[in-house]
Backbone as a printed PyTorch tensor [residue, N CA C, xyz], in Angstrom:
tensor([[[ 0.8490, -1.1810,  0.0000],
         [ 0.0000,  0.0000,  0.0000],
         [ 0.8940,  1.2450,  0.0000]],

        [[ 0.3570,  2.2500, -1.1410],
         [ 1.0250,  3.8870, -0.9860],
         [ 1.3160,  4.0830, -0.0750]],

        [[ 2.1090,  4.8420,  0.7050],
         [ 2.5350,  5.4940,  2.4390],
         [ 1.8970,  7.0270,  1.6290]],

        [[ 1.0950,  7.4550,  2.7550],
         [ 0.3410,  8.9430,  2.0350],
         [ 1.5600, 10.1030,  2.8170]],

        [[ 2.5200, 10.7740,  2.4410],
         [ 2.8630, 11.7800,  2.0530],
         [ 2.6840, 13.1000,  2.6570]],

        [[ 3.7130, 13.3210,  4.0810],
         [ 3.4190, 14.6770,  4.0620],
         [ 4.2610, 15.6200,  4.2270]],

        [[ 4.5390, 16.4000,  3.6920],
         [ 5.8620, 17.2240,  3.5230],
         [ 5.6180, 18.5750,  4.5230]],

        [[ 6.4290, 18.9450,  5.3020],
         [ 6.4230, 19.9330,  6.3880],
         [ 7.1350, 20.9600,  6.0990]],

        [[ 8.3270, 20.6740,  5.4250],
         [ 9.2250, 21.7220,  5.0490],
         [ 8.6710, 22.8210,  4.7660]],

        [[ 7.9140, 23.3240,  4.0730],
         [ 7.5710, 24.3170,  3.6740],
         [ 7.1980, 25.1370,  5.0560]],

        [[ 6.2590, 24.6180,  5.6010],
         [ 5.9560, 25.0750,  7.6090],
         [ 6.8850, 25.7850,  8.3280]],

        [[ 7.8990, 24.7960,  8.2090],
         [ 9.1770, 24.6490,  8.9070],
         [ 9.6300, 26.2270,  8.2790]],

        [[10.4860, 26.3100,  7.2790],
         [10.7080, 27.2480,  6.3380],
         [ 9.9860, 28.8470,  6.7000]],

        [[ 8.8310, 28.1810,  6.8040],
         [ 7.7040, 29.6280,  6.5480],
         [ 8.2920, 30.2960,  7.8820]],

        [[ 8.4530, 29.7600,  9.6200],
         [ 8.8450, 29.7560, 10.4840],
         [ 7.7420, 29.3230, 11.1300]],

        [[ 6.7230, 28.3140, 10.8640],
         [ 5.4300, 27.5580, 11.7450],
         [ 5.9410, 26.1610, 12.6890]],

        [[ 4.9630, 26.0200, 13.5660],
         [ 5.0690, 24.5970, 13.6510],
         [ 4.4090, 23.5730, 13.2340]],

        [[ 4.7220, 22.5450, 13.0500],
         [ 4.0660, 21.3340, 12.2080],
         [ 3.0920, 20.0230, 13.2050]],

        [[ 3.4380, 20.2990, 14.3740],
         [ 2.9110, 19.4080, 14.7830],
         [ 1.6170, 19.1940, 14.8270]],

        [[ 0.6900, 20.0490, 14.9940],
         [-0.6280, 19.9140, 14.7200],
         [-0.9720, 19.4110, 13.3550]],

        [[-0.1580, 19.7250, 12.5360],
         [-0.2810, 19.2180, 10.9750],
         [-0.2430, 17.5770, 11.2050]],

        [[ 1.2490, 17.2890, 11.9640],
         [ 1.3900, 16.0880, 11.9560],
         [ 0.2300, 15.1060, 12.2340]],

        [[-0.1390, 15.6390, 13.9880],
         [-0.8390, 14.9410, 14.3710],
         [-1.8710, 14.9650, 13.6500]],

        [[-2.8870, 15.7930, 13.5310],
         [-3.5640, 15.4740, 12.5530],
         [-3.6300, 14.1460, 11.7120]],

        [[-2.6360, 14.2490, 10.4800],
         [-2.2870, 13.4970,  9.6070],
         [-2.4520, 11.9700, 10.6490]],

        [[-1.6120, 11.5100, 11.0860],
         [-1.7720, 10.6880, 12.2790],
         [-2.5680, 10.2960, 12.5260]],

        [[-3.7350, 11.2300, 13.1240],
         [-4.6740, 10.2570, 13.9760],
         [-5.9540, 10.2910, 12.3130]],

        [[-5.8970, 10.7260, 11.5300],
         [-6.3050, 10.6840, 10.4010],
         [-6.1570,  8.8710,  9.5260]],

        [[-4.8470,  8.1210,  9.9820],
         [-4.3610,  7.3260,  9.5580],
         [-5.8250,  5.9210,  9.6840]],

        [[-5.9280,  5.4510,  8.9410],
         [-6.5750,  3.8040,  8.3870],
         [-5.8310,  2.5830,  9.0330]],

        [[-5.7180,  2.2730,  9.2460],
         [-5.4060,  0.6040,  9.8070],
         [-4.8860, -0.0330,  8.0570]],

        [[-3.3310,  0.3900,  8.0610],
         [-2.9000, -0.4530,  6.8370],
         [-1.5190,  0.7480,  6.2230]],

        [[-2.2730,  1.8580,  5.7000],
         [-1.1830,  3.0720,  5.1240],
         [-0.4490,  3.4120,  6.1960]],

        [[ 0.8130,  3.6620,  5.4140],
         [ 1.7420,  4.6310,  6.2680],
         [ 1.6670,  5.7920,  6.0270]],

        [[ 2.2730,  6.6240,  7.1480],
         [ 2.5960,  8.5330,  6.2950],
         [ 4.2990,  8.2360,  6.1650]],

        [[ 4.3830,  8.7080,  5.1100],
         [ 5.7430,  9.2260,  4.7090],
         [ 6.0360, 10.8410,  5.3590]],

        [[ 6.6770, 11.1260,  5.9850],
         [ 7.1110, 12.4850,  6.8920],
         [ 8.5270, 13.0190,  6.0880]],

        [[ 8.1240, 14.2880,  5.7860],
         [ 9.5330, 14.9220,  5.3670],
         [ 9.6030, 15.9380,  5.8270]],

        [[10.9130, 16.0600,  6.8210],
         [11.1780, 17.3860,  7.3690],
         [12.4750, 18.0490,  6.7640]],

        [[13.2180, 19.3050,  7.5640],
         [14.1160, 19.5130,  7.0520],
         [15.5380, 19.1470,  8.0380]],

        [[15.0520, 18.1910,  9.4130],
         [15.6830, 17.9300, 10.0270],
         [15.1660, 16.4800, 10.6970]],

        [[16.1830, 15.6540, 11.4370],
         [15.6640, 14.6910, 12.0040],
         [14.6230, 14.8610, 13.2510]],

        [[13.2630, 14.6220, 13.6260],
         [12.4310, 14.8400, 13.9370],
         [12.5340, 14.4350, 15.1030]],

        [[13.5840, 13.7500, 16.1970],
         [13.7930, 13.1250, 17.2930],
         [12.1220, 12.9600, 18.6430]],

        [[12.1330, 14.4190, 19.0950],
         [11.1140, 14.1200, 20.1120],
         [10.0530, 14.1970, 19.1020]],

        [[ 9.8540, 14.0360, 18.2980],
         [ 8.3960, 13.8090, 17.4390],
         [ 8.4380, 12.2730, 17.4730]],

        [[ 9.8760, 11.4140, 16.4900],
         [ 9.4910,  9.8280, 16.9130],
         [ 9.3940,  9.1420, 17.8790]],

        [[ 9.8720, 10.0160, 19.3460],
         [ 9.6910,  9.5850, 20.6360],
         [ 7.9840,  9.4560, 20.6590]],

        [[ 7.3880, 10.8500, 20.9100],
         [ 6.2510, 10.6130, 20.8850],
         [ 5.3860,  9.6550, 19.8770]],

        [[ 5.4570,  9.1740, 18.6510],
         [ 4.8530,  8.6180, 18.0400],
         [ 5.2770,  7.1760, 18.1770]],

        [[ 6.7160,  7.1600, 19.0520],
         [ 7.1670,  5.4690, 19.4060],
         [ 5.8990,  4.9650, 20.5680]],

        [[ 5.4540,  6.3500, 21.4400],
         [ 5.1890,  5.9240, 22.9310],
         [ 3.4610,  5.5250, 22.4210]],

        [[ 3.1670,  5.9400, 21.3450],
         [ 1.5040,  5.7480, 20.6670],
         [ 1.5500,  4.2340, 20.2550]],

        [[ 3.0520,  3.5030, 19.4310],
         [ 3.0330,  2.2180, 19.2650],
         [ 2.8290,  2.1430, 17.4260]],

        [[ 3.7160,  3.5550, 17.2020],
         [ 3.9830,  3.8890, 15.4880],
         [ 5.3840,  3.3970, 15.8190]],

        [[ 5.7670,  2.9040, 14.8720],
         [ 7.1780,  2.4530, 14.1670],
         [ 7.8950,  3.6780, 13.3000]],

        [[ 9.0600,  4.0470, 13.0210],
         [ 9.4490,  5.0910, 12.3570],
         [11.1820,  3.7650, 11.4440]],

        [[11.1340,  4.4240, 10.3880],
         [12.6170,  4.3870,  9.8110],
         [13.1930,  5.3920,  9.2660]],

        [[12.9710,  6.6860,  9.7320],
         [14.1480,  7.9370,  9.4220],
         [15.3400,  7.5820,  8.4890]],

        [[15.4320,  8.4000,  7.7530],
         [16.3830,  8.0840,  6.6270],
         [17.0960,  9.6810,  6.1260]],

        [[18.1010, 10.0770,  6.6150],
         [18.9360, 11.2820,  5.9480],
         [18.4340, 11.1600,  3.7730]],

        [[18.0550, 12.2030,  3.5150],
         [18.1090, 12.3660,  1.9810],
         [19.2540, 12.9370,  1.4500]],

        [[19.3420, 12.6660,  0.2170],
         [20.3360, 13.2850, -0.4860],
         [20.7790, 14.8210, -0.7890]],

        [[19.8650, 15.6650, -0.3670],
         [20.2770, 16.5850, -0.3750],
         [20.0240, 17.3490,  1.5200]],

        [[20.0730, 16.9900,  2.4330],
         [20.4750, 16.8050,  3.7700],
         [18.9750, 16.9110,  4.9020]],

        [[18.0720, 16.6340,  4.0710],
         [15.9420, 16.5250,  4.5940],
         [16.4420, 15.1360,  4.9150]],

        [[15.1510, 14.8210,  6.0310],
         [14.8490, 13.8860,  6.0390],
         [13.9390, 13.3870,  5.9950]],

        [[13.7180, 12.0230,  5.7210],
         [12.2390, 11.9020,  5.1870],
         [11.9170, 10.1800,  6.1830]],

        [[11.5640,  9.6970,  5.7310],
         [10.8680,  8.0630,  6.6290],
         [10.2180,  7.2370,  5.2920]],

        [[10.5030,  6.0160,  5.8450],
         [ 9.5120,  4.9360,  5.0000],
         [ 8.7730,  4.4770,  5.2170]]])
């Protein structure tokens, strides 16, 4: 199944915060899809909190220095 996609950077950038976006997105989630998360940094106390809900994360540095998840 697609992982649905949500890109923050722009938030981030603008000078907002994302977490309400996130969560959102999150508790929005189906029993099956993933979200794909792209920030412009590694998201640390965000995958804490989404470890302690019983979400899985694989953070992955991108090629041009974002990071994104699978």
């Amino acid at each position: 199944m697609k992982p649905i996609e949500l890109d923050v950077r722009p938030i981030l950038r603008a000078g907002g915060e994302p977490l309400g976006t996130i969560m959102a997105a999150v508790g929005d989630l189906a029993p099956g899809p993933s979200l794909r998360l792209l920030a412009s940094f590694r998201p640390n106390p965000l995958l804490q909190v989404l470890a302690r809900q019983g979400f899985a994360s694989d953070p992955r540095q991108l090629e041009n220095g974002d990071w994104g998840s699978r």
